[in-house]
C-alpha positions as CSV (number, residue, x, y, z in Angstrom):
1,X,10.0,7.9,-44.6
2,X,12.5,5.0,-43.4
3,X,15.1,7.0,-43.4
4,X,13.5,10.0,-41.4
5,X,12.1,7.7,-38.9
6,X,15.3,6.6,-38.5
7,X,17.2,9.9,-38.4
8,X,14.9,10.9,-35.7
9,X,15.5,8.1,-33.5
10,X,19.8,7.9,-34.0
11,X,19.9,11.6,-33.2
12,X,19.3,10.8,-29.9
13,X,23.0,9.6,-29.3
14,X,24.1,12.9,-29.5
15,X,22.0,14.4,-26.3
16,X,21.4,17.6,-26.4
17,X,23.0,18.4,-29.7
18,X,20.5,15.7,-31.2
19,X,17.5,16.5,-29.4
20,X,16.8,19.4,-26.3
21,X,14.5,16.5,-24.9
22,X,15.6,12.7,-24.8
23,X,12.2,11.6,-25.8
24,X,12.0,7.6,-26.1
25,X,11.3,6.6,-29.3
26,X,11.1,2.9,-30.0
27,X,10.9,0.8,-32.5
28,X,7.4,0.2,-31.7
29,X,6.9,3.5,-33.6
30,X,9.2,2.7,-36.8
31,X,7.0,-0.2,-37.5
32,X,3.8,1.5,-37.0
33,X,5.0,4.3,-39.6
34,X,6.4,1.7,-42.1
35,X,2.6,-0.1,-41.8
36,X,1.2,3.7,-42.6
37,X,3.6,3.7,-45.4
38,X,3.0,0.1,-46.8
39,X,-1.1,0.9,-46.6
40,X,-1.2,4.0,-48.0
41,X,1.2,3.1,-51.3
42,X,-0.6,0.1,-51.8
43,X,-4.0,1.8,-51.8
44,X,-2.5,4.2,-54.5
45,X,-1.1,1.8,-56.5
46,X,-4.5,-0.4,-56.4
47,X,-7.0,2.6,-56.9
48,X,-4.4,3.9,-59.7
49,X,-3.9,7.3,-58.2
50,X,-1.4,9.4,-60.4
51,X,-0.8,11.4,-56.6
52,X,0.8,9.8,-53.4
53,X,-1.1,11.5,-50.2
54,X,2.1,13.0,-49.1
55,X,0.5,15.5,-46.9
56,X,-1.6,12.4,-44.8
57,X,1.4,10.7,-44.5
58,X,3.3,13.5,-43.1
59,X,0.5,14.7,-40.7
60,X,0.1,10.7,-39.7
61,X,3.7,10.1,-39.0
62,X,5.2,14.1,-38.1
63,X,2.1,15.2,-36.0
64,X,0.9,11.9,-34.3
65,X,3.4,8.7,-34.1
66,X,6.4,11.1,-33.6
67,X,5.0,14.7,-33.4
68,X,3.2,12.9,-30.6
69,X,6.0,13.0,-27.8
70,X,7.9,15.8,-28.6
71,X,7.1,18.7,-26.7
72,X,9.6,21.3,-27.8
73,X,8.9,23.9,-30.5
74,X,12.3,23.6,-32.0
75,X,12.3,19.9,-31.8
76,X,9.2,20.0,-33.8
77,X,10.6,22.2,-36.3
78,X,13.7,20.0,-36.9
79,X,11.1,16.8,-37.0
80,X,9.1,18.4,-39.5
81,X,12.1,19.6,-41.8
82,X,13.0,16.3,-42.2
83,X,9.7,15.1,-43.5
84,X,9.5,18.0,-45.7
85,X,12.8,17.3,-47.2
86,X,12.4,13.1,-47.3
87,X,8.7,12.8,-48.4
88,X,7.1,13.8,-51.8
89,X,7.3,13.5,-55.2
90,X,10.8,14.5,-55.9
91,X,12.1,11.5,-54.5
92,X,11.3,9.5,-58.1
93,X,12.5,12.0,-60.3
94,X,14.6,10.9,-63.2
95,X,16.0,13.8,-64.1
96,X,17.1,15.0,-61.3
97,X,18.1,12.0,-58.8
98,X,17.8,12.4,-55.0
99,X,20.3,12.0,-52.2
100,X,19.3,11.8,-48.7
101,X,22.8,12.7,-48.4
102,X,25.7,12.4,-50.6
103,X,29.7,12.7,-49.8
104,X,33.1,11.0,-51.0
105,X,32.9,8.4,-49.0
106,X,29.2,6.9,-49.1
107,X,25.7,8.1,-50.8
108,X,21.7,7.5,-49.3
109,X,19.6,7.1,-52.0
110,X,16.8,5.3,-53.1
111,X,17.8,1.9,-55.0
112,X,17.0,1.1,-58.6
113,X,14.0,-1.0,-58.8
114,X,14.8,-4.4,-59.7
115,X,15.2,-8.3,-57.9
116,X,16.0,-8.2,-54.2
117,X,19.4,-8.8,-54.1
118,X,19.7,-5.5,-55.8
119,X,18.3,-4.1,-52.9
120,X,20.2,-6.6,-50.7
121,X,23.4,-5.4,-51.7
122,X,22.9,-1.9,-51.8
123,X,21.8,-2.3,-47.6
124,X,25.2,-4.3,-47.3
125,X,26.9,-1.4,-48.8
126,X,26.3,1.1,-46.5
127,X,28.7,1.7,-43.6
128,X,27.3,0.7,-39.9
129,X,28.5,3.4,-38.0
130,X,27.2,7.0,-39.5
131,X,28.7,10.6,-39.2
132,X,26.5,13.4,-37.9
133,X,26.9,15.2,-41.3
134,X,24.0,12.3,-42.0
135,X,21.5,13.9,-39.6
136,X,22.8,17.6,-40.3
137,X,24.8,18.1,-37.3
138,X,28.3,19.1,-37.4
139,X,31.2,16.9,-37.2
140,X,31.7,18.4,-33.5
141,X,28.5,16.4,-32.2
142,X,30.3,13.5,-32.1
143,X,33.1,15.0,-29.4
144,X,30.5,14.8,-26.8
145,X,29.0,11.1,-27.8
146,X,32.4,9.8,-27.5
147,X,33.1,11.5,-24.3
148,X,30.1,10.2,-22.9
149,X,30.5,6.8,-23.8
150,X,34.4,6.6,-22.9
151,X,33.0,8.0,-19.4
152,X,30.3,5.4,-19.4
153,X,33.1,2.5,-19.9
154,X,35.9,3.2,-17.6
155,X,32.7,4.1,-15.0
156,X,31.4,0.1,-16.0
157,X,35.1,-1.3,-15.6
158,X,35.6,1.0,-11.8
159,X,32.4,-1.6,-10.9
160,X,33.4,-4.7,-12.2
161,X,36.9,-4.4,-10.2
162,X,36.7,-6.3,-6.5
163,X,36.8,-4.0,-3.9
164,X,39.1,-5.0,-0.7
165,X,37.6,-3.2,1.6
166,X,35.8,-4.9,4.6
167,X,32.6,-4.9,6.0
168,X,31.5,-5.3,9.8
169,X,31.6,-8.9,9.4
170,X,34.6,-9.0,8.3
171,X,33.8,-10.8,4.6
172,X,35.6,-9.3,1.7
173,X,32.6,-7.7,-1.5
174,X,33.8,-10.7,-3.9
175,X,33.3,-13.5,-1.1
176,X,29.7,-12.0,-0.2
177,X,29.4,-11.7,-4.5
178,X,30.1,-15.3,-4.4
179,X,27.5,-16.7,-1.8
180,X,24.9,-14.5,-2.4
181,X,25.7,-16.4,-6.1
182,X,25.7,-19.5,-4.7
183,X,22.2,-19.2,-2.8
184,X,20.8,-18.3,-6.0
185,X,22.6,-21.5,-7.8
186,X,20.8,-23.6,-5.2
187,X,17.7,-22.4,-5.4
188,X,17.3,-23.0,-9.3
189,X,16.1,-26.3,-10.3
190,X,17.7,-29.1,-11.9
191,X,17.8,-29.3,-15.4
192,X,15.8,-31.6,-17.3
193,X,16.7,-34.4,-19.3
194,X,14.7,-33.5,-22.7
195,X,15.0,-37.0,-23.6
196,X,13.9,-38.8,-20.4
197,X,11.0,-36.8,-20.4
198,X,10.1,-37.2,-23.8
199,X,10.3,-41.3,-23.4
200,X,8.0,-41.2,-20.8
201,X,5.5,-39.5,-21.9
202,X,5.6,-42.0,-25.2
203,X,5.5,-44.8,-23.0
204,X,2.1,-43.4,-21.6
205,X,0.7,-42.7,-24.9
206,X,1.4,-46.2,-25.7
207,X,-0.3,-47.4,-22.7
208,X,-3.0,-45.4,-23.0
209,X,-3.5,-46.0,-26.7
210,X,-3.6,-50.2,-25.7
211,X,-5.7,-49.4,-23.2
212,X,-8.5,-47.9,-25.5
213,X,-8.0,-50.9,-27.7
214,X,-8.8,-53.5,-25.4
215,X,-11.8,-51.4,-24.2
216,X,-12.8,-51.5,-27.9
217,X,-12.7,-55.3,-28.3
218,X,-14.6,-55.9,-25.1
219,X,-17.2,-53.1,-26.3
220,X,-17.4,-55.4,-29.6
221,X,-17.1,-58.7,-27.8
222,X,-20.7,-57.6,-25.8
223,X,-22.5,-56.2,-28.7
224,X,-21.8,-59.2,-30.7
225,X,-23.2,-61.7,-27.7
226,X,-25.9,-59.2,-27.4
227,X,-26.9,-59.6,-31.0
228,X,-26.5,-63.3,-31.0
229,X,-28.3,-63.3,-27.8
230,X,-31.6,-61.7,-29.7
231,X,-31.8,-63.5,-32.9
232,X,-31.8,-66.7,-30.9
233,X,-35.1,-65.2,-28.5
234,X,-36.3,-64.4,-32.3
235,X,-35.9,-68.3,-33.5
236,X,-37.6,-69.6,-30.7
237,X,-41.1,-67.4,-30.2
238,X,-41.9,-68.1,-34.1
239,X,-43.7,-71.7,-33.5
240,X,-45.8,-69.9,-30.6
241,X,-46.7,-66.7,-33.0
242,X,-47.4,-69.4,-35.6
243,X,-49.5,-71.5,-33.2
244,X,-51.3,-68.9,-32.3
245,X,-52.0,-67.3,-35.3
246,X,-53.3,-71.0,-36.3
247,X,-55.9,-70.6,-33.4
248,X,-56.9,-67.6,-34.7
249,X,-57.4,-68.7,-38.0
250,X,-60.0,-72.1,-37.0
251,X,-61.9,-69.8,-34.6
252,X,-64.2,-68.3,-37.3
253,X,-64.2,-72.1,-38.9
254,X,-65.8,-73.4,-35.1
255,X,-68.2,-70.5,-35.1
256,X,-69.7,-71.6,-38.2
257,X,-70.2,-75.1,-37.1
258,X,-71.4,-74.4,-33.8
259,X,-74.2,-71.9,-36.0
260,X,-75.2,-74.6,-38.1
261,X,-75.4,-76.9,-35.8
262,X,-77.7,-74.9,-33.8
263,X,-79.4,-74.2,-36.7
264,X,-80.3,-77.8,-37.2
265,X,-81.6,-78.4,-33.5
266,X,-84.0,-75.0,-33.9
267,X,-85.4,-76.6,-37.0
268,X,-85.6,-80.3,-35.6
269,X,-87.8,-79.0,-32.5
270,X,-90.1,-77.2,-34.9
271,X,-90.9,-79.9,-36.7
């Protein structure tokens, strides 16, 4: 799947050899296909499944990531040959190994399964700068890449030189170049001092952080005077309570010796 994704997208280099429509493939669309890839393998692998959905995976990433912006029928034939030929079963088999393509010089296949740095070393090994016989073009394709880019350089380095002609003023292109490059120069801000700034804003911190202690300690200090401030209240207004309470305790005793006494002077005037 990787390495059809990938076909797909470095054919374009050829033009119209490659593809008969430049479509824009991204890489945006490499990742979403390796995420299809990664999901569906690990739902095999975790639900045991003795068959990989090849056919999901093809329809997934042929008819809707990349199927989805090409618009030509022989386009669409080439995209789906190569995920016909790069996707199914045969890719593990022992007996018969798979190349994706195979020559004197290099050979695309799948690594043996192993540590990492197997399959580090078997990326380093691989030459940065394929032929078309990779893709299935012919070794021609690459005239008309080459051709292109030269064109493209020499067309970069005709720009780059200063041109001596005049304009109605009178300035030269490389003096107006230079201005219009110092304007923007003096409109862009000076650059700050990382470590100035940084200092600063510790020094406020700081501040800010004694500031919220002090406010702590006079917080304290007031709700310790306030404390003291109440028990003391509390000390003095016992005696009264006890006072009082003392009045109301001897009431009942003057009630009954007011009643006996009364009692007494009833009795005396009967007599």
């Amino acid at each position: 799947a990787v390495v059809s994704t990938q076909s797909t997208g470095e054919r374009r280099k050829y033009a119209k050899v490659g593809w008969n429509v430049p479509y824009d493939f991204n890489e945006s669309d490499f990742s979403v296909c390796i995420k299809l890839l990664e999901i569906y393998l690990s739902k095999a692998y975790k639900n045991g499944d003795a068959n990989i959905p090849w056919q999901s995976l093809r329809y997934l990433i042929g008819e809707v990531m990349y199927g989805g912006r090409v618009t030509d029928s022989f386009d669409r034939r080439v995209l789906v040959t190569y995920l016909q030929e790069y996707m199914g079963d045969f890719l593990f088999d022992t007996f018969q190994p798979f190349h994706f393509f195979k020559d004197a010089k290099v050979t695309y296949t799948i690594p043996n399964d192993g540590p990492l740095e197997n399959y580090i070393d078997t990326i380093e090994a691989l030459p940065l700068i394929n032929s078309p016989d990779v893709f299935g073009l012919h070794p021609n394709a690459e005239i008309g890449y080459y051709t292109n880019a030269t064109r493209d350089i020499w067309s970069n380095l005709i720009n780059l030189q200063p041109n001596t002609l005049t304009d109605a003023v009178g300035t030269k292109r490389d003096i107006t170049l230079s201005g219009m490059c110092s304007d923007i120069l003096a409109k862009i801000p000076d650059q700050f001092d990382i470590q100035i700034i940084s200092k600063g804003i510790m020094d406020k911190l700081q501040q800010q952080k004694a500031l919220e202690e002090e406010a702590k300690k006079n917080i304290s200090h007031r709700n310790s005077g306030r404390s003291r401030a109440t028990s003391a209240s509390s000390m003095n207004t016992v005696p009264s309570n006890a006072s009082v309470g003392q009045t109301q305790i001897n009431v009942p005793s003057i009630i009954t010796q007011s009643a006996s006494s009364t009692q007494e002077t009833t009795s005396s005037l009967q007599d």
